[in-house]
N, C-alpha and C positions, 0 to 999 in steps of 0.2 A: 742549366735551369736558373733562370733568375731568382737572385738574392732575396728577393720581398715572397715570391711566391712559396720560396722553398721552406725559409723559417714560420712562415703563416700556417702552413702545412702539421706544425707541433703544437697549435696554442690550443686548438678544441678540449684535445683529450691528455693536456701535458699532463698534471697529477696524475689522474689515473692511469698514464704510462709509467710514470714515475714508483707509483706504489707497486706495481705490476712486477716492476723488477727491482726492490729494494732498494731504490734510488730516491735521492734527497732531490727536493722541486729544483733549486739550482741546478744542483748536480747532473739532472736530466736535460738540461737547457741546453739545444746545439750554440755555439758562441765563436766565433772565428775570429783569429787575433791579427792582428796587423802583421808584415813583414820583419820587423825590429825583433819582435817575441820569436819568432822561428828560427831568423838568424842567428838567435844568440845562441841557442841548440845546436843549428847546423855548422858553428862554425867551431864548434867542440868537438864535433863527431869525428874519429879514426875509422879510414877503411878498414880493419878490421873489428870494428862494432857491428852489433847484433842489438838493433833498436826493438823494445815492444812501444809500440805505441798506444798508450788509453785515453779512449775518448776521440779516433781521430777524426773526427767531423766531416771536411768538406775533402780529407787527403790532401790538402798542399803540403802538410808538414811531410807526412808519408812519403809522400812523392819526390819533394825535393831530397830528403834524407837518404833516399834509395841510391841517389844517383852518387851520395857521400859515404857509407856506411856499407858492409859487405850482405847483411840481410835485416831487413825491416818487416814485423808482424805490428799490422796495422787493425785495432779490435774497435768496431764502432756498433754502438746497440740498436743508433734508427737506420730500420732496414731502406726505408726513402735517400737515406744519405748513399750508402755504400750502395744501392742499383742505381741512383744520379752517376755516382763515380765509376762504376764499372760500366755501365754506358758511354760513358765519356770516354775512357779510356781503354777499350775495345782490345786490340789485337798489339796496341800499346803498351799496355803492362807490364811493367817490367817483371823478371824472372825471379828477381830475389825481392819483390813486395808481395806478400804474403797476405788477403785481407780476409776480414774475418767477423760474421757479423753474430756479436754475442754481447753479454753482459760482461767486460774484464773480470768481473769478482768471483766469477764463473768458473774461471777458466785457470785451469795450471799455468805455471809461468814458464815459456820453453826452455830445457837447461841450458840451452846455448845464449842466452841471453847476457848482455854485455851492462847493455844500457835502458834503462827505462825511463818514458816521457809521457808525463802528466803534468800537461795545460786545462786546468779545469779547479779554475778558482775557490770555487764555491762546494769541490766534495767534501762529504763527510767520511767518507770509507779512505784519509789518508793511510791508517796508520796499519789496513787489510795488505794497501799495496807495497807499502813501505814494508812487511813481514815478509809479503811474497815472494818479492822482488829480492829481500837478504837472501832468504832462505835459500832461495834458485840460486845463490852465488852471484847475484849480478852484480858488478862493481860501482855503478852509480844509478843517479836519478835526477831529472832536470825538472821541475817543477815550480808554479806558482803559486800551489796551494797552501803554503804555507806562510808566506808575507803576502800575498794576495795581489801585488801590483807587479813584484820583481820576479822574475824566471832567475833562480839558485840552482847551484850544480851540488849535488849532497853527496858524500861519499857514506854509503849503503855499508861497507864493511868496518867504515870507523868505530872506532871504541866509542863508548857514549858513558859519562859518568852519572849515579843518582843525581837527582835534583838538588838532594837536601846537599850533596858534595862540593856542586858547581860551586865555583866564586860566583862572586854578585857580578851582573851586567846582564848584558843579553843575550838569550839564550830561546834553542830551540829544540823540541821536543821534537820524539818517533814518531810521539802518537799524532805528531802535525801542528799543535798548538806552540805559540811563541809568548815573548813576552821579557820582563825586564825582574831579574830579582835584585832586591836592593840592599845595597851593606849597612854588615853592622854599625859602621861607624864612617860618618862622614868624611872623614881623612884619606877614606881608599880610593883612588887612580880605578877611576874605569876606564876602559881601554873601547876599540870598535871591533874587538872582538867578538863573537858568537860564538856560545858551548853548546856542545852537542848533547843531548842531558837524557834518561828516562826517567819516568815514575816524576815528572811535574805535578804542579797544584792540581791541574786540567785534567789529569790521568787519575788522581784519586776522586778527584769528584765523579769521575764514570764509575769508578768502579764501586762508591758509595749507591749511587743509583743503580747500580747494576745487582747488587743485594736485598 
C-alpha cells in the first residue's frame, strides 16, 4: 500500500481512536523510522532472543528481526496496518513471527520473552511497559522513548537507586522520564555517565496528582 494513502487512512478519526484505547494522540500516531533506528536493534539481537515487539507498524522491524532472533511477537493496534502486512506477506510468513493485533497494554507479556522493543517516541504508558516487561523476567529493552531521538539498550533487571541517592549528573528514570540533577557543590567531576534511578522529581509529581 502506498506510504501517503496508508498514514491519510489515521488522521479523520485519530483521537477518538486514540481515546478509544487509552492511548496518548502521539502515542496512537503510526511513525516509521528509518533503517539506522532498526539496525541498531537488530544488530543486538542473539539467535536465541525472544523479541515482543510494541507498536510495530508497517513490520519491517518484525520482519527483519525474525530472520535474527529465535521468536518474534509482533502486537500492532491499527487493524489496517497488520491486514496491509499480512496481505503482503501471505504464505511468506515466517514460522516464528507471531503477529497480533491488540493494544500491548492489554496484553500479558509472554514468559518466554528475552527482549522488548519499543520505538514510539512520544508514549506515555513508558513506565506500564517497563513493569511488564521486568516482571515477565525479560532481560532488556531497546527504546527511544526515553531520550526521544537515541534508541538505548536498558537493562530491565538492573538495580536502580532512589533518586534522592543518585550522585548528581544524568540520570534516567523507570518511570521513562530523564533529566540532569545538579551537585551540591560546584567542585564535583561529573562524568557521561547515566544512573539508573526510581522515585525521580517526575514520579512524585504523578503521584501528587494522582491523590
Amino acid at each position: 500500500m502506498n506510504q501517503k494513502v496508508l498514514t491519510a487512512r489515521f488522521r479523520a478519526d485519530w483521537a477518538t481512536f486514540a481515546a478509544s484505547r487509552g492511548l496518548g494522540l502521539w502515542e496512537a500516531w503510526y511513525a516509521p523510522y528509518d533503517e539506522s533506528v532498526y539496525n541498531f536493534v537488530l544488530e543486538r539481537l542473539a539467535p536465541d532472543d525472544v523479541v515482543l515487539d510494541i507498536g510495530a507498524g508497517d513490520f519491517r522491524f518484525a520482519l527483519a528481526a525474525s530472520g535474527r532472533a529465535r521468536k518474534v511477537y509482533a502486537v500492532e493496534v491499527h487493524s489496517h496496518l497488520v491486514a496491509d502486512f499480512l496481505h503482503r506477506a501471505g504464505e511468506r510468513l515466517p514460522p516464528n513471527l507471531l503477529v497480533v493485533c491488540a493494544n500491548a497494554l492489554d496484553l500479558p507479556v509472554p514468559p518466554d520473552v528475552t527482549t522488548g522493543v519499543l520505538l514510539v517516541r512520544h508514549t506515555v504508558h513508558f513506565r506500564d511497559f517497563f513493569e511488564k516487561l521486568r516482571a515477565a523476567g525479560a532481560r532488556r529493552l531497546f527504546t527511544n522513548a526515553r531520550w526521544h531521538l537515541a534508541v538505548e539498550e536498558v537493562d530491565l533487571q538492573a538495580r536502580r537507586v532512589n533518586f534522592d541517592s543518585a550522585p548528581p549528573g544524568w540520570y534516567a528514570c523507570a518511570c521513562g522520564a530523564v533529566g540532569f540533577k545538579e551537585p551540591e557543590s560546584p567542585d564535583f567531576e561529573i562524568t557521561d555517565e547515566i544512573h539508573e534511578v526510581v522515585q525521580c522529581p517526575h514520579c512524585r509529581v504523578q503521584k501528587e496528582q494522582t491523590v
